[in-house]
C-alpha positions, -999 to +999 in steps of 0.1 A: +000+000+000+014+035-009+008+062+019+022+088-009-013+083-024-034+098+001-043+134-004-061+142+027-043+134+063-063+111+080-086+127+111-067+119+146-096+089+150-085+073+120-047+075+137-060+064+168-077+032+147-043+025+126-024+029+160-048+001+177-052-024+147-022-019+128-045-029+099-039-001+066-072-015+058-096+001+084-077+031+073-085+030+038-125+032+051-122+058+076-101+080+049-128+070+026-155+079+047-138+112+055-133+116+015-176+115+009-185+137+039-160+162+027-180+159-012-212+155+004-210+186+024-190+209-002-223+196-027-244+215+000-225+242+001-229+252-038-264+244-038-273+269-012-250+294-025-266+287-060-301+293-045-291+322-028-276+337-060-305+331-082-327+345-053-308+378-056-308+380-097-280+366-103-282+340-132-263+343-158-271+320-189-239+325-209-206+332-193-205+366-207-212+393-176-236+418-200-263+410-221-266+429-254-291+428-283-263+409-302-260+376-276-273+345-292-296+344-256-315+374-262-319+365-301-332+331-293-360+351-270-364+379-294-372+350-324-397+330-295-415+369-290-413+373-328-427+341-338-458+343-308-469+377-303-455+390-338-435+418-323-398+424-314-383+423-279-380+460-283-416+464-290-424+449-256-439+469-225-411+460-203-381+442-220-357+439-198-379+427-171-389+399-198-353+391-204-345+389-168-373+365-160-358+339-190-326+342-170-345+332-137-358+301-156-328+290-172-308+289-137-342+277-120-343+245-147-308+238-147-309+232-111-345+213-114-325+190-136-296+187-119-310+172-088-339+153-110-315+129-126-306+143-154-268+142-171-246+166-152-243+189-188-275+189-194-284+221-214-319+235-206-319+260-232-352+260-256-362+236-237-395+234-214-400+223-180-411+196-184-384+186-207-356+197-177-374+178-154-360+145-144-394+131-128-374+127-088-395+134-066-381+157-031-390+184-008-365+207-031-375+196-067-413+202-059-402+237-043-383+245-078-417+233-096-436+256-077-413+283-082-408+278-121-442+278-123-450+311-110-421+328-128-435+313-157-469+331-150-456+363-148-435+356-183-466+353-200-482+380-187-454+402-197-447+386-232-485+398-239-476+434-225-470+450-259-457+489-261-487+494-283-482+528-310-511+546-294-490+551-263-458+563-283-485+588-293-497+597-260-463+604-250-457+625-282-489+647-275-476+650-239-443+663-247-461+689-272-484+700-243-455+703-225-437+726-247-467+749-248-469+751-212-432+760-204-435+787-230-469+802-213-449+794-176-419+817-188-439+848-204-470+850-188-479+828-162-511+846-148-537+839-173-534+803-160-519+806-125-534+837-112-566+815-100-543+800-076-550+810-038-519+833-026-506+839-063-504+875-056-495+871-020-470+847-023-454+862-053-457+832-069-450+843-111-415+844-100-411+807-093-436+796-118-413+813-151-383+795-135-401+762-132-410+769-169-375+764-183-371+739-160-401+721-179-374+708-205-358+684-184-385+678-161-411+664-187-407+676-220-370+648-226-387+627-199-417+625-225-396+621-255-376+595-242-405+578-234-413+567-266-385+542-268-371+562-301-338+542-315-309+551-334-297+587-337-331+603-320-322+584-290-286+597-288-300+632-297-324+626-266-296+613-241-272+641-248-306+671-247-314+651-212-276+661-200-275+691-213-312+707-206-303+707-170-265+723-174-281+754-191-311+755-164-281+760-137-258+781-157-278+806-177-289+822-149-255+834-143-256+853-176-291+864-178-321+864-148-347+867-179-367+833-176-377+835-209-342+835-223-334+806-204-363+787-221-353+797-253-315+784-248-330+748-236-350+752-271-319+754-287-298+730-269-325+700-278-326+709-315-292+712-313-289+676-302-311+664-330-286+683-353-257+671-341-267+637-337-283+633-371-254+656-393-225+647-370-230+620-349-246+597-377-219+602-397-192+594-376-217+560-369-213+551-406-177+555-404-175+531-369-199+511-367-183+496-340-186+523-317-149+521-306-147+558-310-172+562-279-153+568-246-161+541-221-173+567-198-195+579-220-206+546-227-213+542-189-233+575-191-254+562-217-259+528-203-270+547-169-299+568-187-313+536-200-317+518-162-355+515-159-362+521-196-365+488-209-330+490-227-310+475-200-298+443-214-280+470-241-278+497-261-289+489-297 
């Protein structure tokens, strides 16, 4: 027998045995023994800290950390989207939340399988649950069931939850409204305002022509924005919704008329659209890649998109 061969130092019981029987074969049991309680117990261990990963979002289907509009996981759900509901992913209410519930799933049945029976590399993807389910029956594997089958509910419901044109238009109008308003709120408030108790008392036309040009960044982007718009309107949009705000906080510094104020954030957004669609499209064509973007920027832009349904990345 070789001793060279044993990895793990036997526990002092197992010495104490050796010591008392002199027999290397009650060793080789104990260090066996030793050998599965070890396995048995670091098994444990990554199956609670995969549950308590997936619990927190963490679920990664691929091994990249991001997922874009290019990675063959979100193609595979835009084609299942395009194929039933006759839409794109884009086109959905809430995208993002409909890619992060596939990513739920895909950890959720990879687990269901692995401690159902099925083959260690067993790939769940495409595949239903019923498909990843080994047929085992335990206190964990009908937890998982119950579990898959609820995130499942909510998938549906939000793979129906189409961002119908009608409320692109509602935005649209809003944003319009909007712009109306501001420009009544920074000339002339008191045709509108001057019903309001305390307007004269309070000296309230003051505040309400500064809250005008504030209008810009407050709803009249917002509104924009929330169409979803793609492309060179949405860069235009991103860089107005950075740069409305700047001239809010530094024109007053150069001119206390509210008015003028207004009329600069005017001309910052339709600068935007210039620049994006005469300069900024151009330099697109040229690099396509967008290896010309600083990664800050990038990170700016990424940032702006949190909440708007273009999380998983910027098309």
């Amino acid at each position: 027998f070789n001793w060279s061969n044993i990895n793990n130092k036997p526990s002092l019981a197992a010495k104490k045995s050796i010591s008392i029987t002199g027999s290397p074969h009650i060793y080789r049991i104990a260090q066996s023994r030793l050998f599965l309680e070890t396995e048995d117990r670091k098994t444990e261990i990554g199956e609670e800290a995969a549950k308590a990963l997936a619990s927190v979002g963490w679920a990664p289907p691929t091994n990249d950390e991001d997922l874009t509009s290019d990675d063959p996981f979100v193609k595979r759900i835009n084609d299942e989207i395009m194929r039933d509901m006759g839409v794109e992913l884009d086109e959905l209410l809430n995208p993002a939340t409909v890619v992060n519930l596939e990513r739920e799933l895909y950890n959720l049945r990879s687990e269901l399988a692995s401690i159902t029976g099925k083959e260690l590399d067993f790939d769940v993807s495409g595949l239903s649950t019923q498909e990843c389910d080994g047929g085992e029956i335990s206190e964990d594997a009908d937890s998982l069931r119950k579990l898959i089958e609820k995130k499942e509910k909510k998938l549906s419901v939000e793979r129906r939850s189409v961002f119908r044109g009608w409320l692109k238009n509602l935005f649209l109008g809003q944003a319009i409204l909007s712009v109306g308003l501001s420009f009544v709120m920074t000339t002339d408030p008191s045709p509108l305002f001057s019903g309001i108790p305390g307007y004269q008392d309070l000296q309230l036309e003051q505040p309400i022509r500064v809250l005008g040009f504030w209008w810009w960044w407050l709803f009249i982007v917002p509104s924009l924005r929330s169409r979803r718009p793609l492309g060179l309107e949405k860069k235009a949009l991103d860089i107005a919704f950075l740069g409305t705000p700047v001239i809010s906080l530094l024109s007053p510094v150069f001119t206390k008329d509210p008015f003028l104020i207004w009329v600069a954030n005017f001309a910052v957004v339709a600068g935007c659209y210039g620049y994006s669609y005469l300069v900024a499209g151009n330099d697109d064509d040229n690099n396509n890649d967008g290896n010309n973007t600083p990664e800050w920027l990038k990170f700016v832009y990424r940032s702006l998109d949190f909440g708007s349904g273009q999380e998983r990345g910027l098309r």
